[in-house]
C-alpha positions as CSV (number, residue, x, y, z in Angstrom):
1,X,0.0,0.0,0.0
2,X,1.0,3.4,-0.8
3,X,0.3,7.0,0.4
4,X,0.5,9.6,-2.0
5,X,1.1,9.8,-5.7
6,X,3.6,12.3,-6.2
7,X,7.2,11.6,-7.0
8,X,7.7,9.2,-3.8
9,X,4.4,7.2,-5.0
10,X,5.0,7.2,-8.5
11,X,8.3,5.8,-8.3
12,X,7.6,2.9,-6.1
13,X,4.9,1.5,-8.3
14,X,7.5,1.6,-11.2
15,X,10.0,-0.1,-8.7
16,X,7.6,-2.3,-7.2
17,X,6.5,-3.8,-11.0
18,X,10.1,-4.1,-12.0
19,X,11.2,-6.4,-9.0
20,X,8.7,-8.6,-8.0
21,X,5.9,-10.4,-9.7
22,X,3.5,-11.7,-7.0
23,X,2.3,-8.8,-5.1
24,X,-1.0,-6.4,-5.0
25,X,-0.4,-2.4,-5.3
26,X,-3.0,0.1,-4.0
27,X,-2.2,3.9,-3.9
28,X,-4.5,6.1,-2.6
29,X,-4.6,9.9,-3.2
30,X,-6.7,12.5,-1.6
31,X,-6.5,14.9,-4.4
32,X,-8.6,14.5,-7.0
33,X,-6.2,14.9,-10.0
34,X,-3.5,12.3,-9.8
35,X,0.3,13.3,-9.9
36,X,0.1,17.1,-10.7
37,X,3.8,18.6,-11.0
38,X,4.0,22.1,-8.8
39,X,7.5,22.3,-10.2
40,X,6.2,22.7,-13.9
41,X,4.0,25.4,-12.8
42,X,5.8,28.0,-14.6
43,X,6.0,26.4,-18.0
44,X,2.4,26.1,-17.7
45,X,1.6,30.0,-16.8
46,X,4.1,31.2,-19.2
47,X,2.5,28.7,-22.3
48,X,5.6,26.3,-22.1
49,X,3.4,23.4,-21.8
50,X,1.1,21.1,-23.8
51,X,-1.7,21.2,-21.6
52,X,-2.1,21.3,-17.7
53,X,-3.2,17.8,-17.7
54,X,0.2,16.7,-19.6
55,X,1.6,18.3,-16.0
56,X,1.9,15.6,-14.0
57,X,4.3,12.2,-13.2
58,X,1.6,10.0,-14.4
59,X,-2.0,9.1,-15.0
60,X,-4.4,5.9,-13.2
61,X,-4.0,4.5,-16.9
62,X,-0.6,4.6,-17.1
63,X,-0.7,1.6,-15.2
64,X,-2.9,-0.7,-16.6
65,X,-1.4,-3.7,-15.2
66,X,-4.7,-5.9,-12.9
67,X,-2.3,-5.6,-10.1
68,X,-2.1,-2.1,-9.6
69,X,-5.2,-0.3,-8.3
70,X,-4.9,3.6,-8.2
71,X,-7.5,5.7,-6.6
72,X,-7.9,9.1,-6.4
73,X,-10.0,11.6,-3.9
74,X,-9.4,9.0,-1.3
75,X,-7.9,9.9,2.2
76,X,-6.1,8.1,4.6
77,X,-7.1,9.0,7.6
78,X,-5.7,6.7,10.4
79,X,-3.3,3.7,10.8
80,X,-4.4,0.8,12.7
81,X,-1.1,-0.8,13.2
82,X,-2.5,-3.7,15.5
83,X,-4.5,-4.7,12.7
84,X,-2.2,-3.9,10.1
85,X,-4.2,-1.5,8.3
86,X,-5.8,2.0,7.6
87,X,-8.8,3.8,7.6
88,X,-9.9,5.6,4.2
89,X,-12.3,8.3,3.5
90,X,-13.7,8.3,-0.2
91,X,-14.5,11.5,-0.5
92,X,-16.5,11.8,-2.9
93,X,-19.5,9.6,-1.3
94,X,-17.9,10.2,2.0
95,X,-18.2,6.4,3.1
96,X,-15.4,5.2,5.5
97,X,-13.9,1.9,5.0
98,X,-10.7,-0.5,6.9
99,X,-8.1,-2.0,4.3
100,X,-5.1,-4.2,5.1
101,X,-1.8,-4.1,4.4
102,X,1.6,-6.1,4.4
103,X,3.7,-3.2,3.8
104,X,3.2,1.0,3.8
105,X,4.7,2.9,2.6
106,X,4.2,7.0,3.4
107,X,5.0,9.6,0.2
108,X,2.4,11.6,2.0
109,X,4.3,15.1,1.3
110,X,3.3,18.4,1.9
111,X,1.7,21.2,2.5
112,X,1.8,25.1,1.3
113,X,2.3,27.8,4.3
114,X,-0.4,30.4,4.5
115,X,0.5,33.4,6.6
116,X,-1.4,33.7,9.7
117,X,-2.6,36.8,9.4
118,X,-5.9,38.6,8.7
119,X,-7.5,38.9,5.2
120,X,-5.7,35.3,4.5
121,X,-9.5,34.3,3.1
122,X,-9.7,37.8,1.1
123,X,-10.5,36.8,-2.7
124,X,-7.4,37.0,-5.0
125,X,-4.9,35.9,-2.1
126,X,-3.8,32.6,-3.8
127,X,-1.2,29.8,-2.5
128,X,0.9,28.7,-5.5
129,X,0.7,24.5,-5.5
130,X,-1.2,21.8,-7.0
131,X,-3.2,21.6,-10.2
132,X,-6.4,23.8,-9.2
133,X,-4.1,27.0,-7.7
134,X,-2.5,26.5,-11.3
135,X,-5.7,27.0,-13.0
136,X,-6.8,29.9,-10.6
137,X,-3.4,32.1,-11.1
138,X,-3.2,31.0,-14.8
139,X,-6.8,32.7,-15.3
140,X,-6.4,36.0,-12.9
141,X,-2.4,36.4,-14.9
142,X,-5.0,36.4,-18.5
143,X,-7.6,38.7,-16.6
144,X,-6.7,42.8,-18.2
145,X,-8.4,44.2,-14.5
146,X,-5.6,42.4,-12.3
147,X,-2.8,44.7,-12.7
148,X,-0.9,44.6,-9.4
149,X,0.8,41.1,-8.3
150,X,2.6,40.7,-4.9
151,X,4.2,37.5,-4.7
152,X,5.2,37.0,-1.2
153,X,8.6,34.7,-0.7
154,X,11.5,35.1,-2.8
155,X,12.5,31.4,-2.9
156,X,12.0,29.2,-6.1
157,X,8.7,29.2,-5.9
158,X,8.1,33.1,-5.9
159,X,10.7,33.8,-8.4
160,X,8.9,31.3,-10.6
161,X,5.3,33.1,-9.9
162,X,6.9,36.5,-10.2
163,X,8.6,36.3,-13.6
164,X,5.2,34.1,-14.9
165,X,3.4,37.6,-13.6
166,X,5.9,39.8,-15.3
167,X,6.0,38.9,-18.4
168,X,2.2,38.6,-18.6
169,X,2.5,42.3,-18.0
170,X,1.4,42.7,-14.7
171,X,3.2,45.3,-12.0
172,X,5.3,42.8,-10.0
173,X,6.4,42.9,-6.1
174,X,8.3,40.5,-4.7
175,X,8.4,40.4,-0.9
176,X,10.6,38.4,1.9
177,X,11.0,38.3,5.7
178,X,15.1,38.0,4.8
179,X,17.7,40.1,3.2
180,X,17.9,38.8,-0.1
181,X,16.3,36.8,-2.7
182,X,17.0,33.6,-3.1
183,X,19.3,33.4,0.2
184,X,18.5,30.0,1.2
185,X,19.8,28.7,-2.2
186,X,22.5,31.2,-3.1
187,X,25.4,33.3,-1.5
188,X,25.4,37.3,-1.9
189,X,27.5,37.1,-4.7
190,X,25.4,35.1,-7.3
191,X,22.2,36.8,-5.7
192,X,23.2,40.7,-6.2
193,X,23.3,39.8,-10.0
194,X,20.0,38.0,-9.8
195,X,18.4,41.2,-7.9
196,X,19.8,43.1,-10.4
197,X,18.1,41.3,-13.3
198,X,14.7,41.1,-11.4
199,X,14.8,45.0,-10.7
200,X,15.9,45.1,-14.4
201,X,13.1,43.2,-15.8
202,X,10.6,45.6,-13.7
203,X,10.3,43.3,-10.3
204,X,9.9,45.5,-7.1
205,X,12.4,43.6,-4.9
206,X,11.7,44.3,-1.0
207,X,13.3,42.4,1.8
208,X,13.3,42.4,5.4
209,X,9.4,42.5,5.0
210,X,7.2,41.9,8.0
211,X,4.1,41.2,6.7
212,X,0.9,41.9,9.2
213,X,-2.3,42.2,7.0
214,X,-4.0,41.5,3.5
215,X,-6.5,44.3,3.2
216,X,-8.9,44.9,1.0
217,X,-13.0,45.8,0.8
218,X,-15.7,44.0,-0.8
219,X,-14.2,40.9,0.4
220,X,-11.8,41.3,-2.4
221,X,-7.6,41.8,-1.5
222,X,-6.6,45.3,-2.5
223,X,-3.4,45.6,-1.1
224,X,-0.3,43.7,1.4
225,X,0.1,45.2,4.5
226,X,3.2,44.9,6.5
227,X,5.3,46.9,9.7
228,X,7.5,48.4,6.7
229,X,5.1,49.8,3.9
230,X,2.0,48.8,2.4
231,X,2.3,47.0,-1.2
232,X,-0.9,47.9,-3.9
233,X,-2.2,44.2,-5.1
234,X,-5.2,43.3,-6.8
235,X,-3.6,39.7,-6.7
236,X,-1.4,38.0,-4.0
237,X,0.7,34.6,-4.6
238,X,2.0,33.0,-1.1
239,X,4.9,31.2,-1.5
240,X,6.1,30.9,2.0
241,X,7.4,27.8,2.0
242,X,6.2,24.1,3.2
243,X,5.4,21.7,6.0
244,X,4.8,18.3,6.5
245,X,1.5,16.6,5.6
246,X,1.5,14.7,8.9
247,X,-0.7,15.8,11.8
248,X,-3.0,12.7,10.7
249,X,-0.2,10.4,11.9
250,X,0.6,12.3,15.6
251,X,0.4,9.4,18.2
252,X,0.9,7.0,15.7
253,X,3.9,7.2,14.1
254,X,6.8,9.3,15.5
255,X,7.4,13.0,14.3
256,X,9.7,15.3,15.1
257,X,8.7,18.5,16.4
258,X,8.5,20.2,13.1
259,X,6.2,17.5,12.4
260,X,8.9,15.4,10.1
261,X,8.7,11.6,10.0
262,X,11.2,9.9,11.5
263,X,12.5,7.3,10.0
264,X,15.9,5.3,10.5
265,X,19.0,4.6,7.7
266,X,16.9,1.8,6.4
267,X,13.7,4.4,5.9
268,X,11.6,2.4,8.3
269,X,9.1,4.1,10.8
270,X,9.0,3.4,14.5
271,X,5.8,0.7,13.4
272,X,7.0,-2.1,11.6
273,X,6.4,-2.8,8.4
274,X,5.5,1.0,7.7
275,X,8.0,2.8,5.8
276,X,8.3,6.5,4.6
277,X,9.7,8.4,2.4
278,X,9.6,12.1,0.5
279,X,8.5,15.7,1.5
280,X,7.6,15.1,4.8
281,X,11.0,13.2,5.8
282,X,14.2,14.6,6.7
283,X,17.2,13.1,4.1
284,X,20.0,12.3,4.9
285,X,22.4,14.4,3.2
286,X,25.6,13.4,1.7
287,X,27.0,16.9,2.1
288,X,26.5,17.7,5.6
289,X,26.5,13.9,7.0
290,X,23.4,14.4,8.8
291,X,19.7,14.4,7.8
292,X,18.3,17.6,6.8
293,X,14.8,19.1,5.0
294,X,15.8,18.1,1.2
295,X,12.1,18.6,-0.7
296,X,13.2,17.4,-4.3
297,X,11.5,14.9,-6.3
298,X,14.9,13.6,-7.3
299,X,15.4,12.8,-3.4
300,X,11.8,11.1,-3.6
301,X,12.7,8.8,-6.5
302,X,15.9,7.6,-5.1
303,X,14.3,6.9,-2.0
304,X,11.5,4.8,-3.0
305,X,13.7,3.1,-5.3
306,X,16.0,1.9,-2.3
307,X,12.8,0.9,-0.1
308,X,11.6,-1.1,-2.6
309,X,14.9,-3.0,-3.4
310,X,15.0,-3.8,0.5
311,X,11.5,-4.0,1.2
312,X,11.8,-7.8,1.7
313,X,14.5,-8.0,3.4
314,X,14.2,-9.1,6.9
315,X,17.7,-7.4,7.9
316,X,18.3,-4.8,5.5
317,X,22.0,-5.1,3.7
318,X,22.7,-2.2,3.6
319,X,21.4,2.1,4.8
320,X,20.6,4.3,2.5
321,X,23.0,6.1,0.8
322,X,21.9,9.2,1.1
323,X,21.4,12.6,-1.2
324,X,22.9,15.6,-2.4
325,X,20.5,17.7,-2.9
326,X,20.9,19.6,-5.8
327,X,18.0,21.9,-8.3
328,X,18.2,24.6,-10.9
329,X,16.4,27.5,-12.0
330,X,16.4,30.3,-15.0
331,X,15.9,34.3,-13.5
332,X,14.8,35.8,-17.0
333,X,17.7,35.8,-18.9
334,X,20.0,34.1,-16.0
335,X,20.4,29.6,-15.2
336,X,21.9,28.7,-12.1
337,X,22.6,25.3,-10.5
338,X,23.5,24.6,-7.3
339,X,24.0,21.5,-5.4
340,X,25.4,20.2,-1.7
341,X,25.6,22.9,0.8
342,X,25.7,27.1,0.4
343,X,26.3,29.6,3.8
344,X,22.9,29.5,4.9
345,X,22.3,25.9,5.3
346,X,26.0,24.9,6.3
347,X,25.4,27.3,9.2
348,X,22.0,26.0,9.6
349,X,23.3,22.6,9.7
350,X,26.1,23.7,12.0
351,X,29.2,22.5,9.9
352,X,32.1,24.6,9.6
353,X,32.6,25.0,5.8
354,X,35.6,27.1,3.6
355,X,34.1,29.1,0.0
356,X,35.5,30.7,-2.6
357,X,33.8,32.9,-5.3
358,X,35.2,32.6,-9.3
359,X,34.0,34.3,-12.0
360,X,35.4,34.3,-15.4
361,X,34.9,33.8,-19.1
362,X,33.4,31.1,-20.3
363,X,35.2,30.8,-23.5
364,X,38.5,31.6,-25.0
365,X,39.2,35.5,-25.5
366,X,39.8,35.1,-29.2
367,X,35.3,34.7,-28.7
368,X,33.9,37.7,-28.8
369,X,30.9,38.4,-26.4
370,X,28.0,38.8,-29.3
371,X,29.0,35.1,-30.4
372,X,28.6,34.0,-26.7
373,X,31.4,34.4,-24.5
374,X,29.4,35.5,-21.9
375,X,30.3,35.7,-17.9
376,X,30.1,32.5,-15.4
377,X,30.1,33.2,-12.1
378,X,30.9,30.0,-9.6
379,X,30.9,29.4,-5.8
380,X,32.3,26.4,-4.2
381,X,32.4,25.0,-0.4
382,X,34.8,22.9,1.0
383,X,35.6,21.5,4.5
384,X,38.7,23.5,5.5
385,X,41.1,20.6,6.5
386,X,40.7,17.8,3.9
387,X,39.1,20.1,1.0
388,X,36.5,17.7,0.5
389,X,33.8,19.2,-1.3
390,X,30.2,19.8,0.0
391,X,28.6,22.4,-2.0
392,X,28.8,24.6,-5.1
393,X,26.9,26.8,-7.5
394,X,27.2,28.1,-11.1
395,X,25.3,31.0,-12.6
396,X,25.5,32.0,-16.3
397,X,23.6,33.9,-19.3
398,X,24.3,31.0,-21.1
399,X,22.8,27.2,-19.9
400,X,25.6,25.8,-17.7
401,X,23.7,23.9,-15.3
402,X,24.6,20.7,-16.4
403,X,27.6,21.3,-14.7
404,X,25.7,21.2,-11.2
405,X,25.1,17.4,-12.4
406,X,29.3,17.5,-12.5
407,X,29.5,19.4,-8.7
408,X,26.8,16.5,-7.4
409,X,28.4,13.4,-8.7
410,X,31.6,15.3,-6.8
411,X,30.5,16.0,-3.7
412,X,28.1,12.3,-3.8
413,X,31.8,10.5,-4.4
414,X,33.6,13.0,-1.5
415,X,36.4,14.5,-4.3
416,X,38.3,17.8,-3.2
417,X,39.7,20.4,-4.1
418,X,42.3,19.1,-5.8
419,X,40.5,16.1,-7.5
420,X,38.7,18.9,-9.2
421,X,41.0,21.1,-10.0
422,X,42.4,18.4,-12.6
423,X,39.7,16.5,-13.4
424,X,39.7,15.5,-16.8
425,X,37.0,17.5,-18.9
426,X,36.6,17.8,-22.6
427,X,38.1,20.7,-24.6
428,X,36.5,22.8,-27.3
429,X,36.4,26.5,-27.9
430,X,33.2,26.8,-29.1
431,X,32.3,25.2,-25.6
432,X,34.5,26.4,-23.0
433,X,38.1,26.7,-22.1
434,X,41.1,24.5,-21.9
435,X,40.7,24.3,-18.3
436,X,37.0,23.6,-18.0
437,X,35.2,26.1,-15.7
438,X,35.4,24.1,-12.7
439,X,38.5,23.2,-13.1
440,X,39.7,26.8,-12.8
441,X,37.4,27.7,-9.8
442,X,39.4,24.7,-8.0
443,X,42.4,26.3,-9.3
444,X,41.7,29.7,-7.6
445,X,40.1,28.2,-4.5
446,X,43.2,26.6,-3.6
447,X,45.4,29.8,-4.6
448,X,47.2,28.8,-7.9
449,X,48.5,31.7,-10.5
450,X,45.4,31.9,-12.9
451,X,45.5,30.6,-16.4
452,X,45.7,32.6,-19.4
453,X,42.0,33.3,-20.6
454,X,43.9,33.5,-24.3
């Protein structure tokens, strides 16, 4: 039995089909459209889609197999763990019913913040996740009398909704409770040029925000109050973050007081045969050698997959191996990558970590910059005695954020410093340089004479 039919969910049917032959698959899912991807939101508000039902993992007929039994609006309400089972809500005839299990396994996710504050229920204040908030903002962002969009929350999410809003023409402010945008992701450096481009691109960028109030009349938002100033907005996206879709499971399964799941190095709950995985776990990270919040669907995948490979075994053979932790994202004109640990969630995590900051050319100088020799700006973090590498970032006008693929495999196989600095990359000047761009930000971080950009 599964819970959830996201990433998690998805990728343990698939796992679950490939492995083993004589077993029985139910997922249930409380929503009522099945596998909707938040993450490919913005493709869909800015027309980058085929449809919004083409956004999602997968649909009930992707698995047609007699086996498999996928059912959607259905809520898990309780586990019974004496009995080995759980109590489900169908909610669309609202009939309760008691089905058994031999193994569970949780992908149960999470949940959008809302700010607790007044006006939360105005009209027009929207939270920015799942398939019918996609539909709503993708509407009011085509509707001529919305003109005025605060997004509130400066992370992915928000920078997603506010360049969608922007470049549907709308007036655009972004707001955050913290200094900068993106700073949970990113260090100052790589940030100041992405506030530059948003304040470029006609995003109102205000930080250190405190908001206290969504006010409007008629029932309807009008504008964002907050202790600073008060922001004009005839629409208002929350993207304040996440938390874990677990206060159905206090007193049954253990949580942490954020609510997490907890869950040992073989992924198993404190009830046996109940497993969990996803969103609402903490993952152990690679990086920072500890578990920390890692909400990717990559995480998800690689999790189920390893549950699935052990989920027989009465002694597991072996932990899991743990993440990285690594995403992307395109700021108008600007891709970044970044993967492992930055400032913010090494000191979050309380390691001690080293950085250095490299930018340079991409290509050889003989490239002019019309033909694409554009800037690349790269931040790497390294544990100060061994130079093992934990974390790193690349920013560009051009696509480099394949090479965030190259700084996770590092960091997932513990190279340094130096192991980078001469790794063996390919060569081509219509690509990059003789020393590969990582190559030479190793290079500087460990203080060598820099090479000749001729």
């Amino acid at each position: 039995m599964i819970v959830g039919a996201s990433h998690g969910g998805h990728q343990a049917i698939i796992e679950l089909l490939n492995r083993y032959d004589d077993i029985d698959i139910t997922l249930f899912e409380a929503g009522d459209f099945i596998s909707f991807m938040s993450c490919g939101m913005e493709l869909y508000l800015e027309n980058d889609v085929t449809s919004v039902h083409d956004v999602r993992n997968f649909r009930p007929a992707s698995f047609p197999q007699a086996n498999v039994h996928i059912l959607d609006n259905h809520l898990v309400t309780k586990i019974n763990q004496s009995r080995q089972t759980v109590s489900v809500k169908n909610l669309k005839s609202n009939q309760d019913t008691e089905v058994s299990y031999d193994k569970l396994i949780l992908s149960s996710g999470v949940t959008p913040n809302a700010l607790a504050v007044p006006g939360a229920d105005l009209e027009n204040v929207f939270l920015m996740r799942g398939y019918d908030w996609a539909t709503k903002i993708k509407a009011k962002l085509a509707d001529d009398n919305i003109k005025n969009v605060t997004i509130v929350g400066a992370g992915y999410i928000g920078i997603e909704a506010a360049e969608a809003a922007a470049k549907a023409g709308k007036q655009v402010t972004l707001l955050d409770v913290i200094s900068r945008p993106l700073g949970t992701y990113l260090d100052a450096e790589l940030t100041d040029i992405l506030s530059n481009e948003l304040a470029t691109r006609g995003v109102k960028v205000h930080t250190n925000i405190e908001i206290s109030e969504f006010c409007g009349r008629n029932g309807q938002v009008e504008w964002v109050k907050s202790k600073q100033d008060n922001f004009p907005s005839d629409l208002v996206i929350q993207a304040t973050g996440v938390k874990a879709n677990t206060n159905w499971l206090r007193g049954t399964v253990d949580l942490d007081e954020r609510g997490w799941i907890k869950n040992d190095p073989y992924l198993r709950t404190n009830l046996s045969n109940v497993y969990a995985l996803g969103d609402a776990t903490l993952a152990y990270s690679v990086a920072a050698d500890k578990k920390m919040p890692i909400a990717l669907a990559t995480v998800a995948r690689r999790e189920a997959r390893y549950i699935v490979k052990h989920l027989f075994e009465k002694i597991p053979t072996t932990p899991f191996s743990g993440v990285v932790g690594s995403s992307a994202l395109s700021v108008f004109s600007y891709n970044f990558a970044q993967s492992g640990l930055n400032s913010f969630t090494a000191h979050r995590a309380g390691i001690n970590v080293n950085s250095s900051y490299y930018e340079d050319n991409l290509r050889p100088a003989f490239i002019p910059k019309d033909k694409g020799n554009t800037k690349a700006y790269t931040k790497l973090f390294f544990q100060p005695f061994d130079h093992r590498l934990v974390g790193g970032a690349v920013l560009s006008k051009h696509d480099i954020t394949a090479q965030g693929n190259v700084l996770a495999l590092a960091i997932q196989y513990r190279l340094t410093l130096e192991d980078l600095a001469e790794a063996d990359f390919f060569f081509q000047p219509g690509f990059d340089r003789q020393w590969s761009l990582l190559n030479l930000a190793a290079q500087h971080a460990l203080g060598e004479s820099e090479f000749t950009k001729k």
